[in-house]
Every structure is written in structure tokens, then in C-alpha cells.
C-alpha positions as CSV (number, residue, x, y, z in Angstrom):
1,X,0.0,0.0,0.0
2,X,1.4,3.3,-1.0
3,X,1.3,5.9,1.9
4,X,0.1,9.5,1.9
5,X,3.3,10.7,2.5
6,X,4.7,9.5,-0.8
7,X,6.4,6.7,0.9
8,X,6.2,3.4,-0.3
9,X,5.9,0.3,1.4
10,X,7.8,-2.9,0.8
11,X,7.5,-6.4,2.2
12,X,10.7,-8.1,2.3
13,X,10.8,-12.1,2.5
14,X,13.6,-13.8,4.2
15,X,15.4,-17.2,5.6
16,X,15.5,-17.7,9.0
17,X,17.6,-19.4,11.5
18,X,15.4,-22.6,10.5
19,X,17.0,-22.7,6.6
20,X,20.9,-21.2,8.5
21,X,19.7,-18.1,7.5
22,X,19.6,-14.5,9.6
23,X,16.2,-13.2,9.1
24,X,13.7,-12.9,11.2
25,X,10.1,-13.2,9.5
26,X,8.3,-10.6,6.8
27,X,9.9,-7.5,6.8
28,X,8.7,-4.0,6.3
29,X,10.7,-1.3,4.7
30,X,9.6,2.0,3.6
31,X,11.2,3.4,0.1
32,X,11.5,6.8,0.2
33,X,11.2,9.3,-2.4
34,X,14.7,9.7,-2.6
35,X,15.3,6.1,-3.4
36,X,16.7,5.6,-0.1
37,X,15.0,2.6,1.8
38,X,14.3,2.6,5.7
39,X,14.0,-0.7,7.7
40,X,10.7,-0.4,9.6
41,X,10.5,-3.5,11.2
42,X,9.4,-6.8,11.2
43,X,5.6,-7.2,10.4
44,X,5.5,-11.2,11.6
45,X,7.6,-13.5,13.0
46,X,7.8,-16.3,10.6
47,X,10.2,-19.2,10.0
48,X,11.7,-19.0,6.2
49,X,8.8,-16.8,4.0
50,X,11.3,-16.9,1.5
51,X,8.6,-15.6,-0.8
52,X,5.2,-13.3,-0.4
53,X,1.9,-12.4,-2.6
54,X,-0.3,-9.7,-1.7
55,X,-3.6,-9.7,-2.3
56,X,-4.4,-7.6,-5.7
57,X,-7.8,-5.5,-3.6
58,X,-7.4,-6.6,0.3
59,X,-5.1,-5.9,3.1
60,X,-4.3,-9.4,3.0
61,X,-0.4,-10.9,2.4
62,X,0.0,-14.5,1.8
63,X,3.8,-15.9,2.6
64,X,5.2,-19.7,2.3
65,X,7.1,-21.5,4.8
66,X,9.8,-22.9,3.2
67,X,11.6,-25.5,5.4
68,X,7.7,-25.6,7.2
69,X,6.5,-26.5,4.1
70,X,3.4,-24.3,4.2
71,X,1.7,-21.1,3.0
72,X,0.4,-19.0,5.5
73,X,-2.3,-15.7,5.0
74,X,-1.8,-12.1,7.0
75,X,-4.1,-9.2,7.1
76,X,-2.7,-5.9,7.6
77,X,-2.5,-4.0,11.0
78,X,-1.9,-0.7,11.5
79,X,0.9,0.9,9.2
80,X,3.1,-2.3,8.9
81,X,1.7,-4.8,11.0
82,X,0.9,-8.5,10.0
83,X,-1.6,-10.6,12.0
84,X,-1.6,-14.6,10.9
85,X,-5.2,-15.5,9.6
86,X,-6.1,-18.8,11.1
87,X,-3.8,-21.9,10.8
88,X,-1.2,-22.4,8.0
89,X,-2.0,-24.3,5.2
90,X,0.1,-27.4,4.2
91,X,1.9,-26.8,0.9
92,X,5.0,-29.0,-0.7
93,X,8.9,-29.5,0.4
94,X,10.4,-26.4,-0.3
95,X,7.6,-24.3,-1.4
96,X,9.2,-21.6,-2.5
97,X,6.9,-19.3,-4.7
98,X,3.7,-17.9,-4.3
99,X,1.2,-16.0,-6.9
100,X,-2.2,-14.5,-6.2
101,X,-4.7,-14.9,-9.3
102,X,-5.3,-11.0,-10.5
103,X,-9.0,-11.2,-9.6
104,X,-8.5,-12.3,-6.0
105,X,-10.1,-16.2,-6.6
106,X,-7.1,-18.4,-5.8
107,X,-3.6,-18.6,-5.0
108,X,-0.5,-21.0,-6.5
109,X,2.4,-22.7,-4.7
110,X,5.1,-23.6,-5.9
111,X,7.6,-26.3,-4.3
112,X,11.3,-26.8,-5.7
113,X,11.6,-29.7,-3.2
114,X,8.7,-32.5,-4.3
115,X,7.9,-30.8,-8.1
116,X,4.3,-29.7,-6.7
117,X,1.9,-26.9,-8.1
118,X,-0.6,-26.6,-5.8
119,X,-3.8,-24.3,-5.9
120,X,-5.6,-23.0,-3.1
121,X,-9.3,-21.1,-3.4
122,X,-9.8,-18.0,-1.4
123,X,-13.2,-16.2,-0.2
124,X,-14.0,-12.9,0.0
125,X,-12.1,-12.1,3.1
126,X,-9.0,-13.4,1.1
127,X,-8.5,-16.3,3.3
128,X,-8.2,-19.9,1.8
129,X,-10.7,-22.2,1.8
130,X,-9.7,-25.5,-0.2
131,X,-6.4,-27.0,-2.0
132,X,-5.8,-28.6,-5.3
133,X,-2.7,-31.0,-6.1
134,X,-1.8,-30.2,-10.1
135,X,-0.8,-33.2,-12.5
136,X,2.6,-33.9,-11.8
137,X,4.9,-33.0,-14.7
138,X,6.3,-36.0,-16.8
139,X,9.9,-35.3,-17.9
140,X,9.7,-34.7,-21.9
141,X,13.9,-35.8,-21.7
142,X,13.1,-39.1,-20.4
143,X,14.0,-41.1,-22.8
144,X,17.3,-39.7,-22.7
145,X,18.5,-40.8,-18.9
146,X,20.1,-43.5,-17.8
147,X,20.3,-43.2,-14.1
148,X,16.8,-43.4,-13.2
149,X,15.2,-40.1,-14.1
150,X,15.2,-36.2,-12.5
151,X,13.0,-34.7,-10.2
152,X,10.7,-32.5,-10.6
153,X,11.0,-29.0,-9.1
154,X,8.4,-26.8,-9.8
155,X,9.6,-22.5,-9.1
156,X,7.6,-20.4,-10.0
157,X,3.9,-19.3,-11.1
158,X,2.6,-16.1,-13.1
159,X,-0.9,-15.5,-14.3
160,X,-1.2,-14.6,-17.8
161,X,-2.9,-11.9,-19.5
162,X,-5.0,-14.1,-21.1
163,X,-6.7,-15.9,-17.7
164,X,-4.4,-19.2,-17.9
165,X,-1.5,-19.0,-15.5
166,X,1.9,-20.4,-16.5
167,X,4.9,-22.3,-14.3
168,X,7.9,-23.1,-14.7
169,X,9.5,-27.1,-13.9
170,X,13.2,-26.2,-13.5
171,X,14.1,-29.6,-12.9
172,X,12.1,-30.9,-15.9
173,X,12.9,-28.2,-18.3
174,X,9.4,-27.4,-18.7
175,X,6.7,-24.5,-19.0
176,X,3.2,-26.1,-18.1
177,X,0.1,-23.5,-19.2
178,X,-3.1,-24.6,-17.1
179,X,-6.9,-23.4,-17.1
180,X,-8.6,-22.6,-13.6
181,X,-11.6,-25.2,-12.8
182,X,-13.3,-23.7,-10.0
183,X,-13.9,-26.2,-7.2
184,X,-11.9,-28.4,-9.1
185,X,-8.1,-26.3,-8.9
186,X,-6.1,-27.0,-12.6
187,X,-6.2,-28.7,-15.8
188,X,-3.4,-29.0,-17.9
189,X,-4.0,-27.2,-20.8
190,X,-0.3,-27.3,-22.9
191,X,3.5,-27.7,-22.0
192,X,6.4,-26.1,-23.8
193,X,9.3,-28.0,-23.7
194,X,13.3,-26.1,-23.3
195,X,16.5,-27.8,-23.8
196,X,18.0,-30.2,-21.7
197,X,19.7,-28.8,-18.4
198,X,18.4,-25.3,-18.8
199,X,16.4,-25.0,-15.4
200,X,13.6,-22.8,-16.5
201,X,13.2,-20.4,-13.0
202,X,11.1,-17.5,-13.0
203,X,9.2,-15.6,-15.6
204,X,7.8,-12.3,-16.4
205,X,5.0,-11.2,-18.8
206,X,6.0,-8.6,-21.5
207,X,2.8,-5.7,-22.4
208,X,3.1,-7.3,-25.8
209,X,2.7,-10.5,-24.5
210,X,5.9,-12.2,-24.7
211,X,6.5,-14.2,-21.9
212,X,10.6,-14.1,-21.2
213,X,12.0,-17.0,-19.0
214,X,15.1,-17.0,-17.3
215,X,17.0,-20.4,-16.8
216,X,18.7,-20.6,-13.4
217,X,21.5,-23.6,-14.7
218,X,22.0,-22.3,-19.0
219,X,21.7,-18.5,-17.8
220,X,20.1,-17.5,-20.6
221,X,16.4,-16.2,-21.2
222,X,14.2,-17.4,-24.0
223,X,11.3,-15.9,-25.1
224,X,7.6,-18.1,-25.9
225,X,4.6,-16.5,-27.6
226,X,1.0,-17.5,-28.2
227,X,0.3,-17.1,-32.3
228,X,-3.3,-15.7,-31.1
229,X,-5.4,-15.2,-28.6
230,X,-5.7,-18.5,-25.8
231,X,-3.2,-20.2,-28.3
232,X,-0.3,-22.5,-27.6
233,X,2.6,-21.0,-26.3
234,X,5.7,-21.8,-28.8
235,X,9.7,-20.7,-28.1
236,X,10.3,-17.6,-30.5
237,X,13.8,-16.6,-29.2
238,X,16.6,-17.7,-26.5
239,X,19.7,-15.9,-25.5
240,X,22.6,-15.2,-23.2
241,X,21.5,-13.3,-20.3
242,X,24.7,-11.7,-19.7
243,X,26.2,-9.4,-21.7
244,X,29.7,-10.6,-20.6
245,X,29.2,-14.8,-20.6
246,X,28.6,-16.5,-17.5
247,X,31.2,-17.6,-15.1
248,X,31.5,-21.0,-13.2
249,X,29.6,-21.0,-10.3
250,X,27.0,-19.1,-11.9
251,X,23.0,-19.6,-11.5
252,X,20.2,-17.3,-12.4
253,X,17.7,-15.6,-10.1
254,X,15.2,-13.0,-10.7
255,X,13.6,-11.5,-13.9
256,X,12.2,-8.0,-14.2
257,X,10.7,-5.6,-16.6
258,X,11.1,-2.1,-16.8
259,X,7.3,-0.2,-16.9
260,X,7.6,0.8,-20.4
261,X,8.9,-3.0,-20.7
262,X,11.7,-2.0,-22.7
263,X,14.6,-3.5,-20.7
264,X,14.6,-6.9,-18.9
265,X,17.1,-6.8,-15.3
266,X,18.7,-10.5,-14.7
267,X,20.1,-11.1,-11.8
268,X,23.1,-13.5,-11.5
269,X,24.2,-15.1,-8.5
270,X,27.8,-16.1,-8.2
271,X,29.7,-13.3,-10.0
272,X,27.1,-11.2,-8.4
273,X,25.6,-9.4,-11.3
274,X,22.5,-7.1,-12.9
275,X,22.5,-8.1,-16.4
276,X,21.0,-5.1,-18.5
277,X,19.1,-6.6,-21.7
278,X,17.2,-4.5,-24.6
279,X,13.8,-5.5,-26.0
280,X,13.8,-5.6,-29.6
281,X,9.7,-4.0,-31.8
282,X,7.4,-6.2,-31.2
283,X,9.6,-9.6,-31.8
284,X,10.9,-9.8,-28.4
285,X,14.1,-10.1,-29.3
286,X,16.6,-9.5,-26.7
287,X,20.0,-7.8,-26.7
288,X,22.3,-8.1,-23.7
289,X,23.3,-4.5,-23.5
290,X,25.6,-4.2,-20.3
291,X,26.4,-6.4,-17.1
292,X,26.8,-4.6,-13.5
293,X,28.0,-5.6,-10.1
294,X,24.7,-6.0,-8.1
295,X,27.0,-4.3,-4.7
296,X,26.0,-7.5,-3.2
297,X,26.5,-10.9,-2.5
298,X,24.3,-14.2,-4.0
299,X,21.1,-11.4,-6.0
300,X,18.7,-13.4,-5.1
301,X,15.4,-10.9,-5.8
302,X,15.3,-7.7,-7.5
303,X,12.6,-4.9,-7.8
304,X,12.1,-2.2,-10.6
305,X,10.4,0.9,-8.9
306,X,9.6,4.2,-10.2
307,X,13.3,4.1,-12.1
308,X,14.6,2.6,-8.9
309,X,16.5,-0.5,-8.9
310,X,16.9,-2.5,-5.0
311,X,18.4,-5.9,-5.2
312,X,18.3,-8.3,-1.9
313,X,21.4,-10.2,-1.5
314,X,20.8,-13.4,0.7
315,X,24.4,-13.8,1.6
316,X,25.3,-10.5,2.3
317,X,22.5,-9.5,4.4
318,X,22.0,-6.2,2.1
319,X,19.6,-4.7,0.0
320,X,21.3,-2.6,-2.8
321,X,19.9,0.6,-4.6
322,X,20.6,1.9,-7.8
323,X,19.1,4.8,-9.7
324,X,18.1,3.5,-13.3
325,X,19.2,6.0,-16.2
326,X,15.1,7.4,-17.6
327,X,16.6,6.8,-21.6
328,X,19.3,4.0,-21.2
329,X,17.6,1.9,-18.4
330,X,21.4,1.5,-17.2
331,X,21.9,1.8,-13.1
332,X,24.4,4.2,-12.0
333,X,26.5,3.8,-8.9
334,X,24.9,2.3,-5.3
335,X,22.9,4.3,-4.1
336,X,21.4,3.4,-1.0
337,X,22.6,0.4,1.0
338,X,19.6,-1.2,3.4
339,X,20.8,-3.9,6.2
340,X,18.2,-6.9,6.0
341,X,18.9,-10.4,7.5
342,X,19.1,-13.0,4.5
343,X,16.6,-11.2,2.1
344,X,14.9,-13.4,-0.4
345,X,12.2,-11.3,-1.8
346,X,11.4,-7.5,-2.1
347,X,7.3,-6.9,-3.0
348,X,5.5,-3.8,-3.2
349,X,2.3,-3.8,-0.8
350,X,-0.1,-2.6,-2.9
């Protein structure tokens, strides 16, 4: 929720002493006009919500337990408060993404550890009221082991313009597109299958309606696009995310869009980078234009705000913030260093 004052509030996820990390629940930081960011405090005491939703028309925040292996609703209480809403819900090992449908109906989970994609229904006070267990995903490049198979790890959700929502199987090498069934959670309704070994991680919706996918293990980000309408999504473009070649020890994080959704912002853990990449008409092309140090260490999450750019570093207990150029896209120096215990996510409460 924006503030009167201009002031914007941000929840921060984190790990806690439960995943060896140093954080100690939801956060709650205000960003400042300045692009400066203040640490508030913590709005609940939670073990590991390494990622958080918010509700897209109530004061309601929705969080996953990580090494708990649950998702948990909040309701907003006086300027940054958070108040648990009834018991936690049980989710998958690792659960490590949440997504709250645009219309307020449902909610997805996603869990790295077990491959689940799990929906859960909400009422009109936001709070959930029944859970659905997706098909599990079938590895398309099955044919092609000899040790017995991978696992499924299922990372991320995002809800498509068109009403289908879209996740990504980064152990599977998969996008899976699904229909919501009310009362009845998701029905498969296509897959789009990337190369071997890429680990497909998150994934960001461009205006035009490009969907570009970062892979965590390749480090690129490849670009699929429905012909028309509710259409099949097909692969149109992939590409190095880095302008400079990855470096051992590399894995992709997060992927954002500038508003105007002309430049995408990588983040690479490992040699601790932003990778700056342009968006090319209306092919969705992409050009790496320029990789920057991200001031921290292991970028795990990044947020693009009103030509801001803050970046929570896990390892390094920081949140970094640049000032993004208005014509080029390209940060500048750091501007604003936040202290944060093991940050993992950075969401606008809106």
C-alpha cells in the first residue's frame, strides 16, 4: 500500500535461523522518495517466508514456509503490521513461490523440493478455503537418462494476461500453461518444452505479451509466444542473459521488466551481477546490452520501482539501490545500501 506521505511500502521475505539463515520473518521497509530505503521492522515472525503475494484489492499478504512446508495468509494491521489468519495451510517440500490470481479467486504454490503446483481457493475475506494438487509433470527428456530419471521442481507461477496462468518445472525443463476449474483447482492445458539442463526459474509477462524466461542452470532467457489469442505458447527466441558470458559457479535468479517494458534486469548469483538486456519491436528479441556488479553478494530478488532498482542479496544481508538512467535503463553507482537479515524477496504492498 502506498502511503500518503509518498512513501512506499515494501514487504521483504527472508530465511531464517530454521533454513541457517539471519532473518527474522516478513519484513517492512519504507522506500523513500529519494530512493533511499528505511527498515521499519518486522511485520510477523515467521520461519523462512522466503517468498510473499499480496492480495491484488485486500489488506491481506499471503507468505510460504519454506523449510515448514506451508503457505500461511496475513491481514494488515496498522501501518506495517501483519496478523496470521487462522492456521497455516500445508503446501509441498520447499515451497518456495507464491502467486495470487489477479481477480483475488485463488492462490499458486510452488515447491522446488517435491515438483508440486498446488492451488488453493480464497473467499471474499482473502482467506483460503480449499487446496488442489496439479498433475505432476512428466519429464519430456526421459528417454534420454540412464540413471533413473530427474525430479521435478516446480519454481515459479505467473498469471497470464489471457486468464491461464503459466509455471515453470526447472528440474524438468518445462513451461506447463493450465486453465482454472473452479472447485476443481487446474487442468493441464499445454507444455512447452526447453533444452535439456536449462532449469527454467522464473518468468515475467512482457505488455506485448511475450512471456521471457530465465533459466537458473543455462543463464540464458528465452522468449515463448501464443500465435493468437488463448493459443499454444511456442519458443520464439533464447539468449545469453549476460552481456559478458557466464562464469562457473554461476546460477540465475530473478527476472524483471522495466514499466515501459523496454529492458529486462537479470540477476546472476555467483559473479554477483545485474545483467542489462534491450527488447527488440514487437519480436521480443533481446540484446544483452551491459552487465553490472549488483553491490552484493548471491542477488537473489530484485525490484524495478519508479526508475529505482533495489536488489536483496541473501548472503550478504543487504539490499542494494541503484538509480536507473530514464533513456538508457542502465543503473548508476549504489545508491542506497539497506541492512536486512538474508533477504529473499522484495514486494510492493499494494
Amino acid at each position: 500500500m502506498t502511503r500518503s506521505d509518498n512513501h512506499t511500502l515494501i514487504w521483504t521475505g527472508s530465511y531464517t535461523a530454521d533454513s541457517g539463515g539471519h532473518g527474522a520473518g516478513i519484513g517492512a521497509v519504507s522506500a523513500n522518495p529519494d530512493g533511499t530505503l528505511t527498515w521499519l521492522g518486522t511485520a510477523a515472525k515467521a520461519d523462512s517466508p522466503s517468498f510473499i503475494a499480496v492480495h491484488p484489492s485486500l489488506p491481506v499478504v499471503y507468505a510460504v514456509g519454506e523449510t515448514a512446508k506451508t503457505v500461511q495468509a496475513y491481514r494488515r494491521r496498522g501501518e506495517f503490521g501483519l496478523e496470521a489468519v487462522g492456521e497455516p495451510w500445508a503446501a509441498g517440500e520447499a515451497a518456495c513461490h507464491v502467486a495470487v490470481d489477479p481477480e483475488g479467486r485463488f492462490l499458486m504454490v510452488a515447491c522446488w523440493g517435491d515438483g508440486q503446483v498446488l492451488l488453493y481457493e480464497l473467499d471474499t475475506d482473502g482467506g483460503m478455503t480449499a487446496r488442489f494438487s496439479a498433475a505432476p509433470s512428466v519429464d519430456p527428456h526421459r528417454d534420454e537418462e540412464s540413471d533413473g530419471g530427474r525430479p521435478s521442481r516446480a519454481h515459479a507461477s505467473l498469471m497470464l494476461a489471457d486468464g491461464r496462468i503459466m509455471t515453470t518445472d526447472l528440474g524438468h525443463d518445462l513451461l506447463r500453461v493450465w486453465n482454472y476449474v473452479p472447485r476443481a483447482g487446474l487442468a493441464v492445458d499445454h507444455e512447452v518444452v526447453l533444452p535439456k539442463g536449462s532449469g527454467p526459474r522464473h518468468l515475467v509477462q512482457h505488455p506485448g505479451g511475450t512471456v521471457f524466461v530465465v533459466s537458473e542452470y543455462s543463464i540464458e532467457v528465452f522468449a515463448a509466444r501464443a500465435a493468437s489469442g488463448a493459443g499454444r505458447f511456442e519458443l520464439v527466441s533464447k539468449g545469453p542473459a549476460t552481456a559478458g558470458g557466464a562464469q562457473e559457479g554461476d546460477s540465475a535468479a530473478e527476472i524483471a521488466l522495466s514499466p515501459g517494458g523496454k529492458h529486462v534486469y537479470v540477476g546472476v548469483r555467483g559473479s554477483n551481477r545485474i545483467c542489462v538486456l534491450e527488447v527488440g519491436g514487437t519480436s521480443g528479441q533481446l540484446r544483452p546490452v551491459m552487465d553490472y556488479a549488483s553491490g552484493g553478494d548471491w542477488p537473489r530478488h530484485h525490484l524495478v520501482r519508479n526508475g529505482w532498482l533495489h536488489i536483496a542479496h541473501e548472503r550478504s544481508h543487504d539490499v542494494t539501490t541503484f538509480r536507473l538512467d530514464p533513456e538508457t535503463g542502465l543503473p548508476g553507482d549504489v545508491h542506497h545500501r539497506l541492512v536486512a537479515g538474508s533477504p529473499t524477496a522484495l514486494v510492493v504492498a499494494s
